[in-house]
Short mmCIF file of the C-alpha atoms (twelve columns), coordinates in Angstrom:
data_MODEL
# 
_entry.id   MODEL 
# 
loop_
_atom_site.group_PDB 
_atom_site.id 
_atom_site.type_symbol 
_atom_site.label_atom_id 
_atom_site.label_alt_id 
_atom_site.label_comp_id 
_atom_site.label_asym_id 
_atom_site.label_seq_id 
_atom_site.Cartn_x 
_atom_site.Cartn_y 
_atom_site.Cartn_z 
_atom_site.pdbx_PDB_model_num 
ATOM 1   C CA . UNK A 1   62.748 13.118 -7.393  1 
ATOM 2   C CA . UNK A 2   60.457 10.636 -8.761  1 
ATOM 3   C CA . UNK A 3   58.185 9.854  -5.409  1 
ATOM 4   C CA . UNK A 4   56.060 6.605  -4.929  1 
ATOM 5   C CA . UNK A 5   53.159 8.184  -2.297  1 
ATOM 6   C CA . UNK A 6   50.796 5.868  -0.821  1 
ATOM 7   C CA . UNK A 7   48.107 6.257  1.165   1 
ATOM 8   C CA . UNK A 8   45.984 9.362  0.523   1 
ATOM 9   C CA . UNK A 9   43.293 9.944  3.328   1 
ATOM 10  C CA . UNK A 10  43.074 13.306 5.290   1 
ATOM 11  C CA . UNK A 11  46.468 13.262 6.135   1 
ATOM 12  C CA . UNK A 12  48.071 11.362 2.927   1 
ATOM 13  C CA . UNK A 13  46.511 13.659 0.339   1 
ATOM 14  C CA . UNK A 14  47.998 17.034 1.801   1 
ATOM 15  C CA . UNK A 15  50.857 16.030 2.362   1 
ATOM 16  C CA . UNK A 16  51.268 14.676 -1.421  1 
ATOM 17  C CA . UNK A 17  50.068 18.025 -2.828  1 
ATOM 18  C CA . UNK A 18  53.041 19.831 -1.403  1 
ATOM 19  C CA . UNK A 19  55.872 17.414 -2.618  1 
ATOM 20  C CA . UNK A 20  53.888 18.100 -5.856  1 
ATOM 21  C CA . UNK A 21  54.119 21.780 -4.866  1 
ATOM 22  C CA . UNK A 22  57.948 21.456 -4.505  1 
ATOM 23  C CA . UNK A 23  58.422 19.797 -7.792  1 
ATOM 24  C CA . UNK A 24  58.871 16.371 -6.891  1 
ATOM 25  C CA . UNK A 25  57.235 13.483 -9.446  1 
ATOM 26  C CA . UNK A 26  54.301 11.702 -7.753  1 
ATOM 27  C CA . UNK A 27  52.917 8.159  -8.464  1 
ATOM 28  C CA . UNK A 28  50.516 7.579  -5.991  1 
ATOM 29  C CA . UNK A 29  48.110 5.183  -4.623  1 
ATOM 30  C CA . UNK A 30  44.825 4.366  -2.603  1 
ATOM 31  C CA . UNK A 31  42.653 1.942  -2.298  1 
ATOM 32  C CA . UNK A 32  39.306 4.894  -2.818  1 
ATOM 33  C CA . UNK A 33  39.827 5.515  -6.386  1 
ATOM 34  C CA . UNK A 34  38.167 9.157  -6.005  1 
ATOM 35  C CA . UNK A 35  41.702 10.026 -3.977  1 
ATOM 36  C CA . UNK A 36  43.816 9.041  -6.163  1 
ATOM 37  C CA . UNK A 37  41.571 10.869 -9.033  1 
ATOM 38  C CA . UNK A 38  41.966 14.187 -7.222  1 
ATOM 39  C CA . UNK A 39  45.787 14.125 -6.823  1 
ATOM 40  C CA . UNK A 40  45.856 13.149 -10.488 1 
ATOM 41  C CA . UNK A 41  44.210 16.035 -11.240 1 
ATOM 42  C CA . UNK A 42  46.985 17.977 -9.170  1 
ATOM 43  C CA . UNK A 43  49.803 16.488 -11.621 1 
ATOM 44  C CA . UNK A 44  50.475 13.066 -10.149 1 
ATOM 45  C CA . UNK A 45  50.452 9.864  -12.388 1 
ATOM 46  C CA . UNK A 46  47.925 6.851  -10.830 1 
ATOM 47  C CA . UNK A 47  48.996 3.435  -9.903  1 
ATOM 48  C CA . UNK A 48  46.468 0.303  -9.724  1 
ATOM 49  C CA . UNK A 49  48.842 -0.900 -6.671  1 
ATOM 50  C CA . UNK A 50  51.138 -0.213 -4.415  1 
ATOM 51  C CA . UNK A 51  53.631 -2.383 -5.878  1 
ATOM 52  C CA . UNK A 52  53.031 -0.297 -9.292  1 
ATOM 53  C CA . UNK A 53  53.281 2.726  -7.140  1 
ATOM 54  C CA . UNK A 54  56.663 1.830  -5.623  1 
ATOM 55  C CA . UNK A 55  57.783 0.596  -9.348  1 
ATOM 56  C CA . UNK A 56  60.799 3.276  -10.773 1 
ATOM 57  C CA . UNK A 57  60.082 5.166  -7.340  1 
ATOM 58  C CA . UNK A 58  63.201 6.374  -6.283  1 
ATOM 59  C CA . UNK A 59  61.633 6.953  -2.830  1 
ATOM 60  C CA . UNK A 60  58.550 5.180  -1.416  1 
ATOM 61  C CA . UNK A 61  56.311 7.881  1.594   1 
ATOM 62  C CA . UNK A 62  53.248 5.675  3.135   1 
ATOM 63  C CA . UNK A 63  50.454 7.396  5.331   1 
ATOM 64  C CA . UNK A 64  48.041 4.448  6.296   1 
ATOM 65  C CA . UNK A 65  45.462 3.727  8.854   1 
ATOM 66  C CA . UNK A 66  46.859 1.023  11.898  1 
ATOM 67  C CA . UNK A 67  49.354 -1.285 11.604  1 
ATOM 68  C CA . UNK A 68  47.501 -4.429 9.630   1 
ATOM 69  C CA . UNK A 69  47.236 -1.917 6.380   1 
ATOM 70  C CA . UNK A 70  51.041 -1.255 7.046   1 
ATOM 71  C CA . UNK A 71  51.614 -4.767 6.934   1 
ATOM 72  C CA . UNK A 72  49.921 -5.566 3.974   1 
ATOM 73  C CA . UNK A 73  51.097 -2.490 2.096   1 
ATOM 74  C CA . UNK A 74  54.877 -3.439 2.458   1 
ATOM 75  C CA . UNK A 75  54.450 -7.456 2.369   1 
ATOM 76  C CA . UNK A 76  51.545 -8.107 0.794   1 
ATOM 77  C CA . UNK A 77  51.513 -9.796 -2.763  1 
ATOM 78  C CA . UNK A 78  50.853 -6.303 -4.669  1 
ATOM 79  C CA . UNK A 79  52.663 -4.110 -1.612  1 
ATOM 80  C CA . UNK A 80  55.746 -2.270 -1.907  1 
ATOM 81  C CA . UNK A 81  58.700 -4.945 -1.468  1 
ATOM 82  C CA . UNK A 82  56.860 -6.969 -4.215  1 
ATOM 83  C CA . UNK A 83  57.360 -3.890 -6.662  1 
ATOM 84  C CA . UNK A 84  60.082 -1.939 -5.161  1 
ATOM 85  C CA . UNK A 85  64.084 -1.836 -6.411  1 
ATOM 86  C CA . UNK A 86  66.612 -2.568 -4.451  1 
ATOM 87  C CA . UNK A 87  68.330 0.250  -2.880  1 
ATOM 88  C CA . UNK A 88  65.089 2.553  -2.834  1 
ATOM 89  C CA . UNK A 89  64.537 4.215  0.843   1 
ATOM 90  C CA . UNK A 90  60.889 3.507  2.324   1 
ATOM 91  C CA . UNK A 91  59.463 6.492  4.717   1 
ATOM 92  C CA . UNK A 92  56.586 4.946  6.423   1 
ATOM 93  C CA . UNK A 93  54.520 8.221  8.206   1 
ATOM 94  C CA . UNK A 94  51.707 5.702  9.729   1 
ATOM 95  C CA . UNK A 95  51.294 5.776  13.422  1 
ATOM 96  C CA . UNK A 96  51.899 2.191  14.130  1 
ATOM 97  C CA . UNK A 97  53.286 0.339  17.277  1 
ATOM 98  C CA . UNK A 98  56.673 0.139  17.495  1 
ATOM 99  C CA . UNK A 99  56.937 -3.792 17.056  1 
ATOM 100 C CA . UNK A 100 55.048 -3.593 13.696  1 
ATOM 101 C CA . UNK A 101 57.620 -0.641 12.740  1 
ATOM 102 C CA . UNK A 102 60.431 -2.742 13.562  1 
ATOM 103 C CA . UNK A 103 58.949 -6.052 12.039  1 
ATOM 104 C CA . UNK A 104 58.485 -4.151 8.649   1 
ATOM 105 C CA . UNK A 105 61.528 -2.318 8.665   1 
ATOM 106 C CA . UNK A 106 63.821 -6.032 8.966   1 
ATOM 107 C CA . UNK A 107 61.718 -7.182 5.988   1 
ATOM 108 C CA . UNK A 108 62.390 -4.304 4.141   1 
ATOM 109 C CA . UNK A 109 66.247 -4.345 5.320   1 
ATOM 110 C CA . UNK A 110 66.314 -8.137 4.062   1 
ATOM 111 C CA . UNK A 111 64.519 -7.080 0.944   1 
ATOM 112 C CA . UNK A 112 67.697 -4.647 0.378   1 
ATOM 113 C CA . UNK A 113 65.411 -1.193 1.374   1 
ATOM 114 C CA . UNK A 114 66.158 0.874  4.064   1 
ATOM 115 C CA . UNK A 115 63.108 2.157  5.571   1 
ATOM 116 C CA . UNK A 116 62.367 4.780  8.655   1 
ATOM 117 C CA . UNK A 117 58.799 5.013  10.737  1 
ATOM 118 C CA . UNK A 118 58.201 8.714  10.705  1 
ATOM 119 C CA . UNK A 119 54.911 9.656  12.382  1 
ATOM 120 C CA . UNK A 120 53.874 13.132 12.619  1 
ATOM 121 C CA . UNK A 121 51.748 15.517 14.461  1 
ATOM 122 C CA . UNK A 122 49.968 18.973 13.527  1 
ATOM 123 C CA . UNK A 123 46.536 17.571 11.987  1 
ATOM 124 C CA . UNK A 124 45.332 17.687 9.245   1 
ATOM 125 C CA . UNK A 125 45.981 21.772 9.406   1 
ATOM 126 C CA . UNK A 126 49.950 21.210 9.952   1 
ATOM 127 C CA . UNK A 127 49.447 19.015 6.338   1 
ATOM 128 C CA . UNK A 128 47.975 21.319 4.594   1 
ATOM 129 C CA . UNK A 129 49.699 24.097 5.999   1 
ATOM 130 C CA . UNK A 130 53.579 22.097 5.146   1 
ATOM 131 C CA . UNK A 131 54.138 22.695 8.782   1 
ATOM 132 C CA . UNK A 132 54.106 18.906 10.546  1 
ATOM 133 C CA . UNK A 133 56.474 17.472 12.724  1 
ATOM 134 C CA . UNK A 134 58.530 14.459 12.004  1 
ATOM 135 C CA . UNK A 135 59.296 11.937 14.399  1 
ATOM 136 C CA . UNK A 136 61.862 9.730  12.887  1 
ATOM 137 C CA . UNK A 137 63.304 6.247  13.675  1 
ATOM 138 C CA . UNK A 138 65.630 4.687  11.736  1 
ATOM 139 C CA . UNK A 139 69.857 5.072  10.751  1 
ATOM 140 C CA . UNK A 140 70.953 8.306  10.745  1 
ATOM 141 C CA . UNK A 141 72.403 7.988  7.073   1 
ATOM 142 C CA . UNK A 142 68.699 7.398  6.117   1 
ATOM 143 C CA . UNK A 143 67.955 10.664 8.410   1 
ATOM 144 C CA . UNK A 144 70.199 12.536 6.359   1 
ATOM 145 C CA . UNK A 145 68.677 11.244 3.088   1 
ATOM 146 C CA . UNK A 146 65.335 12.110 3.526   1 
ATOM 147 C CA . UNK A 147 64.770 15.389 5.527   1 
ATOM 148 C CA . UNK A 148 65.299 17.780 2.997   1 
ATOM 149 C CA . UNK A 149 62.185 15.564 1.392   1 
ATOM 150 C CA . UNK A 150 60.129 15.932 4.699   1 
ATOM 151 C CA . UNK A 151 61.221 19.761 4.851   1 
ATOM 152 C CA . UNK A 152 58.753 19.876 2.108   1 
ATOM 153 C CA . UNK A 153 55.802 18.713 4.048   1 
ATOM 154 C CA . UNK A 154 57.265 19.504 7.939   1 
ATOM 155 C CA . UNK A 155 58.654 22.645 10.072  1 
ATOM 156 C CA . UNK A 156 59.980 20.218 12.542  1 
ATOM 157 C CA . UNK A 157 62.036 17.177 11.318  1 
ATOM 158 C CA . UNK A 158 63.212 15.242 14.470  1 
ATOM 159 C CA . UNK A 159 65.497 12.436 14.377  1 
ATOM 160 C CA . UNK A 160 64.511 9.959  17.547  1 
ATOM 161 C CA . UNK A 161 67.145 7.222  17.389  1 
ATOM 162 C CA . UNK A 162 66.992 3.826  15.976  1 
ATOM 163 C CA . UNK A 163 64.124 2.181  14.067  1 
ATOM 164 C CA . UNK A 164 60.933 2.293  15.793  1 
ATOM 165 C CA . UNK A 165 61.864 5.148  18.409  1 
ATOM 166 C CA . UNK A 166 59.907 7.563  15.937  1 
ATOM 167 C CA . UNK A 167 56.469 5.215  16.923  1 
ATOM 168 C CA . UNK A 168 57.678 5.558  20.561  1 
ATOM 169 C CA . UNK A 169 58.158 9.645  20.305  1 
ATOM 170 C CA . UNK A 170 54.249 9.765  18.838  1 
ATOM 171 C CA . UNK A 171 52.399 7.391  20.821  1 
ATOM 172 C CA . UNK A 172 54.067 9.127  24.100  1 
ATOM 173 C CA . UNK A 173 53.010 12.390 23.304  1 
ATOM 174 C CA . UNK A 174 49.580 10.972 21.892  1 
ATOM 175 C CA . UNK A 175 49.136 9.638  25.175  1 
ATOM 176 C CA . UNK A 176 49.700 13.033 27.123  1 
ATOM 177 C CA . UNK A 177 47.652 14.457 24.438  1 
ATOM 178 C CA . UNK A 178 44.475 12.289 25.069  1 
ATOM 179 C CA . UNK A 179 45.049 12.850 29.083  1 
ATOM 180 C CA . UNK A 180 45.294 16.354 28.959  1 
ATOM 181 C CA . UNK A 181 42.171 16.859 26.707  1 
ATOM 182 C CA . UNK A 182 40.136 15.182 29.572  1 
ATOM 183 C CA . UNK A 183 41.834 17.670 31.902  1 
ATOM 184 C CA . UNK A 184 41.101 20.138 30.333  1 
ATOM 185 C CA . UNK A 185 37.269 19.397 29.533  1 
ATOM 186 C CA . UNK A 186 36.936 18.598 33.183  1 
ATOM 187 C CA . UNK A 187 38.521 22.117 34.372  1 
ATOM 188 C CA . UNK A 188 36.399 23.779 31.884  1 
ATOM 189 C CA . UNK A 189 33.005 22.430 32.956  1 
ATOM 190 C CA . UNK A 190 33.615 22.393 36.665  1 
ATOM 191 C CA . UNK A 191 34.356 25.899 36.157  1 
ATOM 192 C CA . UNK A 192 31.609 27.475 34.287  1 
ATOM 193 C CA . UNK A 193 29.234 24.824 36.379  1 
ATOM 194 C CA . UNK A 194 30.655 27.047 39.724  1 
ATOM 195 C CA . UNK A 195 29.701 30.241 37.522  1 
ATOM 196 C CA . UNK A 196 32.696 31.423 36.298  1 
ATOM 197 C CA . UNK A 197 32.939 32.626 32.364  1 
ATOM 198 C CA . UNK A 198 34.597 30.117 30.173  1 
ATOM 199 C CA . UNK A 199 36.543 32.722 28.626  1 
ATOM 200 C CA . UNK A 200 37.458 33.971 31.594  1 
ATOM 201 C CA . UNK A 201 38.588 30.685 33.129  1 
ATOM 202 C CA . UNK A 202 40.394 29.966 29.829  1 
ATOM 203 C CA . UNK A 203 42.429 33.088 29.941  1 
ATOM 204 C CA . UNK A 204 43.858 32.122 33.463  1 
ATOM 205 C CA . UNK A 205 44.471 28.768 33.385  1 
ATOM 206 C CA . UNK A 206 46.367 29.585 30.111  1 
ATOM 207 C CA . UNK A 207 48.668 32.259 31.677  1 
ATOM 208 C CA . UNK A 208 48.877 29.958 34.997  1 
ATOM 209 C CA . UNK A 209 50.577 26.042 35.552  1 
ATOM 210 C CA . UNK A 210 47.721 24.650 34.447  1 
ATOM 211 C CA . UNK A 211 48.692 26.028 30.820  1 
ATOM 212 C CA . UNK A 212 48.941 22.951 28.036  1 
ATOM 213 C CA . UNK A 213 48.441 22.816 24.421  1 
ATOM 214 C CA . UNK A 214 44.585 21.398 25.096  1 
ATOM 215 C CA . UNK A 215 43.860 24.691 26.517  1 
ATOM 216 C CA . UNK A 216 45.761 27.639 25.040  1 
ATOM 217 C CA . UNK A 217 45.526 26.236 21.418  1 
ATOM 218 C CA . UNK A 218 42.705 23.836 20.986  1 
ATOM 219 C CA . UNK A 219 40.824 24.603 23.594  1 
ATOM 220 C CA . UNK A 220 37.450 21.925 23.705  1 
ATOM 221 C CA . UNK A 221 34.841 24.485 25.728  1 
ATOM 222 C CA . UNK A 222 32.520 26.135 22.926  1 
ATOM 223 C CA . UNK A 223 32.839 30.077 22.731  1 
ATOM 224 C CA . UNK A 224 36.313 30.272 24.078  1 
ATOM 225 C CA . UNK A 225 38.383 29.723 20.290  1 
ATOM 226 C CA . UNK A 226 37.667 30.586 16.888  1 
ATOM 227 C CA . UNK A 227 39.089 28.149 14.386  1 
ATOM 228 C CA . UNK A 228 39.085 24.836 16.591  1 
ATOM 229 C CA . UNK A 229 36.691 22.106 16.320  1 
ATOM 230 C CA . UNK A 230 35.020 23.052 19.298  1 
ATOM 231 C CA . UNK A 231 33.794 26.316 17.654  1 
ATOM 232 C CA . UNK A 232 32.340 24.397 14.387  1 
ATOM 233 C CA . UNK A 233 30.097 21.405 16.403  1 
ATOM 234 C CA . UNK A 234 33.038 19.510 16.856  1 
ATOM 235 C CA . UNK A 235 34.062 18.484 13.050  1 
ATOM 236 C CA . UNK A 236 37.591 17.949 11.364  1 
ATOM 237 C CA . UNK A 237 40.238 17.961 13.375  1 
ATOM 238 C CA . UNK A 238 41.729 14.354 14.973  1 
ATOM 239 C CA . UNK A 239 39.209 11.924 15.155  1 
ATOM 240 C CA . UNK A 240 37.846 10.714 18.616  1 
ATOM 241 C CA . UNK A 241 38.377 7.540  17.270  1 
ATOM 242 C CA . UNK A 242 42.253 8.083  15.842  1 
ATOM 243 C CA . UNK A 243 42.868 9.141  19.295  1 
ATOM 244 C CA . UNK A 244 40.793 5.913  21.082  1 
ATOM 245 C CA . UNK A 245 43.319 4.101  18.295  1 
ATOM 246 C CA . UNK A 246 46.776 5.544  19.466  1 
ATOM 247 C CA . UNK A 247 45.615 5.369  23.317  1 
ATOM 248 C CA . UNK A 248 45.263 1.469  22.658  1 
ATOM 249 C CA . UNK A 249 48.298 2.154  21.047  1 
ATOM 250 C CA . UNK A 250 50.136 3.474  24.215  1 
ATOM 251 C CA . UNK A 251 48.666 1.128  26.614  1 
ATOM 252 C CA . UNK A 252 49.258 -2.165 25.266  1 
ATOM 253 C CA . UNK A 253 53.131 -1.104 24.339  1 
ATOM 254 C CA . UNK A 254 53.079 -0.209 28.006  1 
ATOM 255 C CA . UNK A 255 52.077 -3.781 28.633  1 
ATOM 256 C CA . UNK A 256 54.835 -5.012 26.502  1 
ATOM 257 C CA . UNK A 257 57.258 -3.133 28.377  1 
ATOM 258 C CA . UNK A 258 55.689 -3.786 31.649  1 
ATOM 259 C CA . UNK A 259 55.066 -0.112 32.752  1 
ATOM 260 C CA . UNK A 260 52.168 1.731  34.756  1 
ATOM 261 C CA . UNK A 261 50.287 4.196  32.427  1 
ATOM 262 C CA . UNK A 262 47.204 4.136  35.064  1 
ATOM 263 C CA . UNK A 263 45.948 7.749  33.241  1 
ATOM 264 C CA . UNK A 264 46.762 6.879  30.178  1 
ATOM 265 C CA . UNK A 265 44.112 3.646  30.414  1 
ATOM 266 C CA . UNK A 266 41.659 5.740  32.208  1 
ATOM 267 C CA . UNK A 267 41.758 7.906  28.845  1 
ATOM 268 C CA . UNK A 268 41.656 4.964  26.605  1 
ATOM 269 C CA . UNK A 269 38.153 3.481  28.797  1 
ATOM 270 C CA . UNK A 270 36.709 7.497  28.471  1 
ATOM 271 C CA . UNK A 271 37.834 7.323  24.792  1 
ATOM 272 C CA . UNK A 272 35.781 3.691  24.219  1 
ATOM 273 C CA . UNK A 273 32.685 5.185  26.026  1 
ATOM 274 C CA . UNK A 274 32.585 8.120  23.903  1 
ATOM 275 C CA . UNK A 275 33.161 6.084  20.609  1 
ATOM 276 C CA . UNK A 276 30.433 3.500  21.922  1 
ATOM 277 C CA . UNK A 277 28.016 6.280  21.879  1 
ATOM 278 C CA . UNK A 278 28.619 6.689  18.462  1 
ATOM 279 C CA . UNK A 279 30.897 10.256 18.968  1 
ATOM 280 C CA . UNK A 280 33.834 8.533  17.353  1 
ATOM 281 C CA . UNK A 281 33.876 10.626 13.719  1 
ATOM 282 C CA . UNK A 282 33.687 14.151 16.050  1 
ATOM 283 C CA . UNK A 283 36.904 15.587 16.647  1 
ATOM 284 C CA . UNK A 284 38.601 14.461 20.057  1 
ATOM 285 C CA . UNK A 285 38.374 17.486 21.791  1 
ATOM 286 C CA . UNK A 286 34.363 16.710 21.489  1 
ATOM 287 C CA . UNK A 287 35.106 14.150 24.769  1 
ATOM 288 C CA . UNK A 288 34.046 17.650 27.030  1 
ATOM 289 C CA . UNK A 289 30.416 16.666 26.063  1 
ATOM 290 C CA . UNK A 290 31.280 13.401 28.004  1 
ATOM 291 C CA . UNK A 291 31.004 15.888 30.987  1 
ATOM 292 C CA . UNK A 292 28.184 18.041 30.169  1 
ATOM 293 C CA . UNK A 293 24.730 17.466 31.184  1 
ATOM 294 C CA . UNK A 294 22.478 15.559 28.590  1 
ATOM 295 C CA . UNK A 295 19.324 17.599 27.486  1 
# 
């Protein structure tokens, strides 16, 4: 399938190389030229737009930033409607709010496009490892169409409901995400403060209730994990600042919808204070140092 891919960060750019992988035709875009230059050198052709990256696609994948780059992506004077065909599915993979999602998605409709929000977890690992989950919001004939697509870059293909219930699947479990990370870093250094080993204290809280993904897999204390952030000062991984993005993310939808998330803002605040002291590019798991003693 010939695949218009735009959008080719730390995220984009992995996931591109395995369509490639699978055999799939790739005209791709970004706006940093030396991204698009590498995936050329993989075997995909270059577009000066997104429009000319969408032109003779016969499927359109974005992975962008926040919702203003979606927006001018898909409507913008060079974006994808103004280059697309009629007919030609859009897969948008940003994590967006919902209302953007669903703004995008009419305007495509009305443009004669279907188009689904599929946001996905696993980091940048799960893309380069083809193993990312796929939260997906849109018609279920569209579902059908483009899993075996996703299969290529995802383990986990989920289908959420209607338009815009993929946003709502990743900004939920971004949210728990963020909260448990602080409850995790503050577990962690109130233990080892009381004088209890860290490896220790890992090892029971992750056979115990207190178990989560933030400590059995990416655990933030130093010395308890190889292959996490927290073992390599803190680099790659989700940005504190990606994750300060999808709290804000979380709790103004919650304000839309009129909902208590009184954790979930807590995060966001911890999240701001952490990014104001210029921690944002660490990995998110880095917020522990929030808690430890400065030297």
């Amino acid at each position: 399938m010939k695949i218009g891919f735009i959008g080719l960060g730390h995220m984009g750019a992995p996931m591109a190389r395995n369509l490639l992988k699978a055999g799939h035709a790739l005209v791709v875009f970004d706006v940093v030229q030396r991204n698009v230059d590498a995936l050329k050198a993989a075997g995909a052709a270059a577009a000066g737009s997104a429009a000319q990256a969408a032109d003779q696609a016969e499927l359109v994948i974005t992975m962008l930033p926040s919702s203003p780059h979606v927006k001018t992506v898909y409507l913008g004077d060079e974006g994808v409607l103004a280059g697309v065909a009629r007919g030609v599915t859009l897969v948008d993979s940003s994590t967006i709010d919902p209302h953007t999602a669903r703004e995008v998605a009419a305007r495509a409709e009305q443009h004669g496009n279907p188009m689904a929000d599929a946001p996905v977890s696993g980091g940048t690992g799960g893309a380069e490892a083809g193993t990312l989950t796929f939260m997906v919001g849109g018609d279920a004939a569209v579902f059908r169409q483009i899993e075996p697509i996703l299969r290529h870059m995802g383990r986990n293909i989920v289908h959420c409901g209607a338009g815009g219930t993929g946003q709502v699947a990743k900004i939920c479990n971004n949210l728990l995400l963020g909260i448990t990370m602080i409850g995790v870093s503050e577990a962690m250094n109130l233990g080892t403060a009381l004088g209890i080993d860290a490896k220790v204290l890992a090892g029971i809280i992750n056979t115990s209730s207190g178990r989560c993904w933030s400590s059995d897999t990416y655990n933030p204390y130093p010395g308890v994990m190889e292959n996490v952030p927290a073992a390599r000062g803190y680099s790659g991984g989700f940005g504190a600042d990606l994750m300060l993005k999808d709290l804000g993310l979380a709790v103004d939808a919650a304000k839309q919808s009129k909902q208590p998330v009184l954790l979930g803002a807590a995060a966001q605040q911890l999240y701001q204070m952490f990014s104001a002291q210029g921690a944002g590019g660490l990995d998110f798991s880095a917020i522990i140092n929030l808690y430890k003693p400065k030297s």
